[in-house]
C-alpha distance (Angstrom), angle and dihedral (degrees) to the residues before:
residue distance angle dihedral
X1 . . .
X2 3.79 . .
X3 3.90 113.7 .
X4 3.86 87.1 -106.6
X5 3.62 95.8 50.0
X6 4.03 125.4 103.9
X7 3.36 142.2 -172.1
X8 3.68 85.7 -118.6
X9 4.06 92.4 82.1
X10 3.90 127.7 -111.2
X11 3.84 116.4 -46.6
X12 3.94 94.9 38.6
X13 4.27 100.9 73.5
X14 3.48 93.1 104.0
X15 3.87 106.5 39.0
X16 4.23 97.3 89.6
X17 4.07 76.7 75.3
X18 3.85 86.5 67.0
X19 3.81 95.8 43.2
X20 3.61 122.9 108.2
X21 3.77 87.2 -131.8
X22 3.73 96.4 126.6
X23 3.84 87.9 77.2
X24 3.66 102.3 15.6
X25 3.39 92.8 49.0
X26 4.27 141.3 77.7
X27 3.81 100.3 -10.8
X28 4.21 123.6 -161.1
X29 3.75 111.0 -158.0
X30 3.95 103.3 -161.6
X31 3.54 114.1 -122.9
X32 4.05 88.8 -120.4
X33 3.90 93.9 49.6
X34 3.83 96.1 63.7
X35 3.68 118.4 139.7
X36 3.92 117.6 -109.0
X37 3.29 99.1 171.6
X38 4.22 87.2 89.0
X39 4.02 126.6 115.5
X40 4.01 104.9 -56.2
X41 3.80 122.1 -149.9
X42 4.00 115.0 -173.8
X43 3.81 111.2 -93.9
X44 3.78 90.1 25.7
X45 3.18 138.0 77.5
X46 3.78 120.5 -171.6
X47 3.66 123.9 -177.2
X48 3.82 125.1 -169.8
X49 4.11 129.2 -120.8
X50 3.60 106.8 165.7
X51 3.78 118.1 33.0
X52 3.98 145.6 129.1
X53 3.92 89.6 -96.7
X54 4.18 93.9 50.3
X55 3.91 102.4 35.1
X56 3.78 107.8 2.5
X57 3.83 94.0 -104.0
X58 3.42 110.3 -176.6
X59 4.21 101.8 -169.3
X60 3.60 114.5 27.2
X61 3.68 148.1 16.6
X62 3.70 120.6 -134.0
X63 3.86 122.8 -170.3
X64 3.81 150.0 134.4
X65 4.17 126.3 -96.4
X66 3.56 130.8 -169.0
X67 3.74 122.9 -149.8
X68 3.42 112.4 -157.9
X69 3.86 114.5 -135.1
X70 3.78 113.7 -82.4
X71 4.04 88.9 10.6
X72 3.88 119.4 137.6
X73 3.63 135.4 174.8
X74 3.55 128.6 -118.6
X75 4.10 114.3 -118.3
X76 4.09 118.2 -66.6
X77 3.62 153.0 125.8
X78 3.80 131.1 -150.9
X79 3.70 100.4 -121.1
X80 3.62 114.5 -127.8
X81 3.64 92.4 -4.7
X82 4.05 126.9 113.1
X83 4.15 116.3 -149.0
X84 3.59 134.3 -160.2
X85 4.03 116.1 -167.6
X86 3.59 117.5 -174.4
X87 3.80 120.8 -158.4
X88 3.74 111.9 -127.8
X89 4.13 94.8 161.4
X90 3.24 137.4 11.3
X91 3.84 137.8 -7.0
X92 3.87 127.9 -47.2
X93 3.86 126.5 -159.4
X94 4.10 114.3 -161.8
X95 3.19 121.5 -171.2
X96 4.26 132.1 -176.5
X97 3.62 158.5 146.8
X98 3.79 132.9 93.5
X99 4.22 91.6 -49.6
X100 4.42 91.5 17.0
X101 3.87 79.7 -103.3
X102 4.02 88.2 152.2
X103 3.44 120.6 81.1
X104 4.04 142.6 -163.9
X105 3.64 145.0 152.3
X106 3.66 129.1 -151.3
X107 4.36 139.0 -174.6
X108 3.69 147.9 -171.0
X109 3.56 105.4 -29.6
X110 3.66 102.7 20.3
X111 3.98 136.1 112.5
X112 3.53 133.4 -137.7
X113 3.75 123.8 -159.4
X114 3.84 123.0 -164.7
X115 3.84 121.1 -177.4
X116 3.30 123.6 -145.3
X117 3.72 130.1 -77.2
X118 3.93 82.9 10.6
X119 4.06 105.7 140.9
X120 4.18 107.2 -130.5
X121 3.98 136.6 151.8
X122 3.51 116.7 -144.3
X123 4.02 119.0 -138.0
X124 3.56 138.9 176.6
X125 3.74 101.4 -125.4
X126 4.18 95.2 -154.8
X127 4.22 122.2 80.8
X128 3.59 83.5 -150.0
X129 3.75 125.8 32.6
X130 3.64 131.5 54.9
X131 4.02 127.3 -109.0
X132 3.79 118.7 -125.1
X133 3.60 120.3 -170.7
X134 3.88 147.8 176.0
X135 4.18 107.6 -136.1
X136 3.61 118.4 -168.6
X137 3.87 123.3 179.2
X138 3.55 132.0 -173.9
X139 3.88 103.9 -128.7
X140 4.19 117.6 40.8
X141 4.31 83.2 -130.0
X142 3.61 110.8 116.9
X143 4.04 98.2 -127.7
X144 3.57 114.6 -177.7
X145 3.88 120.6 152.9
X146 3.76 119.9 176.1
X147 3.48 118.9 -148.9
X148 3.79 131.3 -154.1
X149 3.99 100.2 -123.6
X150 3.60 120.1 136.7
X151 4.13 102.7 -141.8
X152 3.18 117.0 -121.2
X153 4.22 97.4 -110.8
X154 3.70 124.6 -106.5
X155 3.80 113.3 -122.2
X156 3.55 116.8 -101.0
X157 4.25 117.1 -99.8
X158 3.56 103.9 -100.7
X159 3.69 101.1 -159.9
X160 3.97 115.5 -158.3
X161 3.92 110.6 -116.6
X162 4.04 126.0 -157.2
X163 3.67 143.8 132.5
X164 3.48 92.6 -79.6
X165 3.97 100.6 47.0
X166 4.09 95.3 32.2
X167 4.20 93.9 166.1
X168 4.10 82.9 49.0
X169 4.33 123.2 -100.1
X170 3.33 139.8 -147.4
């Protein structure tokens, strides 16, 4: 293949020229231009990057949340919607099913997957520090359906008490 040849067939090498891909093309969204003005839930705040308002995205939204430290959810899922969180800082508690019987914790580096319709709370495991995540969802709707499920309650931090760690340690 020629460097003026395209998959496109004879007749078409020339017609990107004509596109309108300068500004309907690759888009950056600078890190400080994020959109805040995006569903808020207390302890959170999410703001938007990639959506149908900003860059006409047709099939997902893509943006950043904050968890603030201590901060959990209440019980939901996001209908038919799949979501990928990446964890950028910090550590991240999920927990789901039918009662949020299932547990697991992820940190810098990881990913978290949750299917659709799949009921989960979201927490920031850490008393101290805050959560910061990348959220991506496959449709740009803002799905969010609480759900009246009493979780099943975390055990209480039984911290280990001696001479030698008087305030209690790890």
């Amino acid at each position: 293949m020629s460097t003026h040849d395209h998959p496109h067939g004879p007749g078409h090498e020339h017609t990107h020229e004509h596109a309108p891909w300068k500004h309907d093309g690759v888009r950056v969204i600078p890190g400080h231009q994020l959109d805040g003005n995006t569903a808020q839930t207390p302890g959170m705040d999410r703001k938007a990057a990639i959506n149908f308002a900003r860059v006409g995205a047709q099939k997902l939204w893509a943006g950043t949340v904050t968890i603030h430290a201590n901060a959990k959810t209440g019980a939901h899922h996001h209908g038919h919607l799949e979501s990928v969180i990446y964890i950028v800082k910090g550590r991240a508690r999920m927990r789901w099913g039918e009662h949020l019987e299932f547990t697991a914790e992820a940190g810098p580096g990881d990913f978290i997957y949750v299917p659709p319709y799949v009921p989960h709370q979201e927490i920031n495991a850490s008393p101290t520090e805050k959560l910061e995540c990348v959220l991506c969802r496959s449709d740009g709707e803002a799905v969010a359906v609480n759900l009246d499920i009493e979780p099943v309650e975390k055990p209480e931090q039984v911290l280990w008490v001696d001479p030698t760690h008087p305030s209690g340690g790890v």
